[in-house]
C-alpha positions as CSV (number, residue, x, y, z in Angstrom):
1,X,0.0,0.0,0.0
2,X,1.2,3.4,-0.4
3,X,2.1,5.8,2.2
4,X,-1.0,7.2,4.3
5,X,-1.1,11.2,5.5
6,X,-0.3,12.0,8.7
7,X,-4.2,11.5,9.9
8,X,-4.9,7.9,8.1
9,X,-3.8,5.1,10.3
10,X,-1.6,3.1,8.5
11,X,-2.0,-1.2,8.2
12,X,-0.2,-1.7,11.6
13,X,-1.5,0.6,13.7
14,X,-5.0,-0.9,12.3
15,X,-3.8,-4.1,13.0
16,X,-3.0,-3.4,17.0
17,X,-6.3,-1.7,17.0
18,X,-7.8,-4.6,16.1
19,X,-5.9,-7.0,18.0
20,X,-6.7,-5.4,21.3
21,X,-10.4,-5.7,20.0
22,X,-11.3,-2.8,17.9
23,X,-13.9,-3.9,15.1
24,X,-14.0,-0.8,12.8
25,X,-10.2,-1.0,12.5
26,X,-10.4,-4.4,11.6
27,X,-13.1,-3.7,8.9
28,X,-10.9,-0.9,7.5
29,X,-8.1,-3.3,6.9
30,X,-10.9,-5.4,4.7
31,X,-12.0,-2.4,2.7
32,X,-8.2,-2.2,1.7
33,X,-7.3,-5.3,0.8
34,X,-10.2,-7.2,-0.4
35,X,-8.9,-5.9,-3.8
36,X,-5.3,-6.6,-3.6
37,X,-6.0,-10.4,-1.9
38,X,-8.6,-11.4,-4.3
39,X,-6.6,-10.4,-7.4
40,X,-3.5,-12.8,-5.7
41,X,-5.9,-15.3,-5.3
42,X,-7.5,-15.1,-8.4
43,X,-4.4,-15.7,-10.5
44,X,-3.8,-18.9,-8.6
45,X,-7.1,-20.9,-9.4
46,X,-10.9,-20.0,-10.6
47,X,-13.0,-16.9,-9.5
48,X,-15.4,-18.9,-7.2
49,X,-12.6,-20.7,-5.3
50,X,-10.9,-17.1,-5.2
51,X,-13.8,-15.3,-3.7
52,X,-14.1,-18.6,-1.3
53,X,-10.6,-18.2,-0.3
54,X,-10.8,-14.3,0.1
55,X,-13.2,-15.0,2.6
56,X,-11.1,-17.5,4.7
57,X,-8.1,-15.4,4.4
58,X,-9.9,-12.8,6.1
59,X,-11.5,-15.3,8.9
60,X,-8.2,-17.1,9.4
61,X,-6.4,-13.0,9.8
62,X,-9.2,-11.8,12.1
63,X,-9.2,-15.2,14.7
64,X,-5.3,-15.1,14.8
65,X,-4.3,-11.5,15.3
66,X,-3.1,-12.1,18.7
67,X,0.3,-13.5,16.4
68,X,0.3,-10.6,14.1
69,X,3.1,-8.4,15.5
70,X,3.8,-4.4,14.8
71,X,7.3,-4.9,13.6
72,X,6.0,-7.2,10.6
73,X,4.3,-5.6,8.1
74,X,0.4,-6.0,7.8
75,X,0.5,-7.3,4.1
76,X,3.1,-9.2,4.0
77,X,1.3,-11.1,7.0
78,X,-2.0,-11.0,5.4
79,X,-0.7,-12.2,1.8
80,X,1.8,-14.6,3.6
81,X,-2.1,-16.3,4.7
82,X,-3.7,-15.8,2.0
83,X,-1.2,-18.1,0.3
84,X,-1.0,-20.6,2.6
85,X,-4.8,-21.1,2.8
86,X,-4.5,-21.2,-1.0
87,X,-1.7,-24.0,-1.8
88,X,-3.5,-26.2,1.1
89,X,-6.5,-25.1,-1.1
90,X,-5.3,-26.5,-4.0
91,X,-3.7,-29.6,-2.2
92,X,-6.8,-31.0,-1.2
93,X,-8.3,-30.4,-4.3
94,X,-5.9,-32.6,-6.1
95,X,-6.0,-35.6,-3.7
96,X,-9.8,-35.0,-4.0
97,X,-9.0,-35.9,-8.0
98,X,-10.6,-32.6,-9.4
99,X,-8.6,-32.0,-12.5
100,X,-9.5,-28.2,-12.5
101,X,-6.5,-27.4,-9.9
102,X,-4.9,-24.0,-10.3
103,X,-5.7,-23.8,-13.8
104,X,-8.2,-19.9,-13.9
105,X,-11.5,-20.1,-15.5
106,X,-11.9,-17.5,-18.0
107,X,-14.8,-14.4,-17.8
108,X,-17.6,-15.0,-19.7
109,X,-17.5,-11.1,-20.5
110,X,-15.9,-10.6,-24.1
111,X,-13.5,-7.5,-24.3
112,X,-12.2,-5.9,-26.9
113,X,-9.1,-7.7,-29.1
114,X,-6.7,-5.7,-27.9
115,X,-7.3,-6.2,-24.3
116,X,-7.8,-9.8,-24.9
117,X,-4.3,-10.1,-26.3
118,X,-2.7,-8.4,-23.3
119,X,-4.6,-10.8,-21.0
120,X,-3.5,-13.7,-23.1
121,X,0.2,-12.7,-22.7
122,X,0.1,-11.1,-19.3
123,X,-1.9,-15.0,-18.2
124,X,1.0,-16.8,-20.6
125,X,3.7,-15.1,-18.6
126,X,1.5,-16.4,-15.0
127,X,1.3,-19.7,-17.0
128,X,5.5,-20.1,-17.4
129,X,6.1,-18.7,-14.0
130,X,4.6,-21.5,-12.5
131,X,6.5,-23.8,-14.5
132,X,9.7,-22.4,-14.0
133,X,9.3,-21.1,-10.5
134,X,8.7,-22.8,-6.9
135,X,5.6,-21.7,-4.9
136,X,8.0,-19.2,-3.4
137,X,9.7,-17.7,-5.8
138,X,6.0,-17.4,-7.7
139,X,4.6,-15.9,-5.0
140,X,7.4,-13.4,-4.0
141,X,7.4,-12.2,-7.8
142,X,3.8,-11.4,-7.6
143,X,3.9,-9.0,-4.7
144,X,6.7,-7.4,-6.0
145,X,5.3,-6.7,-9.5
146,X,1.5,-6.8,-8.9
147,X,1.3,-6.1,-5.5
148,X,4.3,-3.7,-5.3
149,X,6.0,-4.6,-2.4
150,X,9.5,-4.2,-1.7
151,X,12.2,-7.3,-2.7
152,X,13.1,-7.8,0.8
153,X,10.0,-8.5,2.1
């Protein structure tokens, strides 16, 4: 996320809020990143499951935010869960024997050619990534370049 004024609470100070019980703080945090953490999601398996997972990401963040700590940043903690709860996702899905596994479903929605050929390349690129690259490597690329968050976190 980008820097906040002076006035805006950033993530962390949201976060503590939160943790020490502090509901509206805790639904801020949601407003932000339900975006940013279905997007990640999104690119690693269909729409529905992504919207499913969003949901337990934010469950899983909310009933374990006596861990979350202010010297960690809140995204990189919240992202750090929503990819866990998605590769355990994903895990089950294959033992379950559903061949659909982290393969997207397209949008019904047609756009125009142009678009459409961006998307193709842009989901080619996603496509070779996770051939070439571990789960970690994968999922530290995407915050840098989608998410924009620095290397060393």
């Amino acid at each position: 996320m980008s820097h906040q004024p002076a006035d805006v609470p950033s993530d962390e100070e949201l976060a503590c809020r939160a943790r020490r019980g502090c509901a509206a703080s805790f639904e801020l945090l949601v407003r932000r990143y339900q975006t940013p953490v279905l997007h990640f999601l999104r690119h690693r398996g269909s729409l529905a499951d992504a919207e499913d997972l969003l949901q337990e990401t934010f469950l899983r963040a909310y009933t374990r935010l006596e861990h979350y700590r202010e010297k960690w940043r809140f995204a990189v903690w919240l992202f750090t869960i929503a990819r866990r709860i998605s590769i355990d996702h994903h895990r089950r899905r294959r033992r379950a024997g559903d061949s659909e596994g982290l393969r997207g479903v397209e949008s019904p929605v047609p756009e125009p050619a142009e678009q459409a050929a961006r998307d193709e390349d842009r989901q080619r690129l996603w496509d070779l990534a996770a051939r070439v690259l571990s789960e970690d490597e994968r999922t530290a690329v995407w915050l840098y370049y989608v998410e924009e968050m620095p290397a060393r976190e």
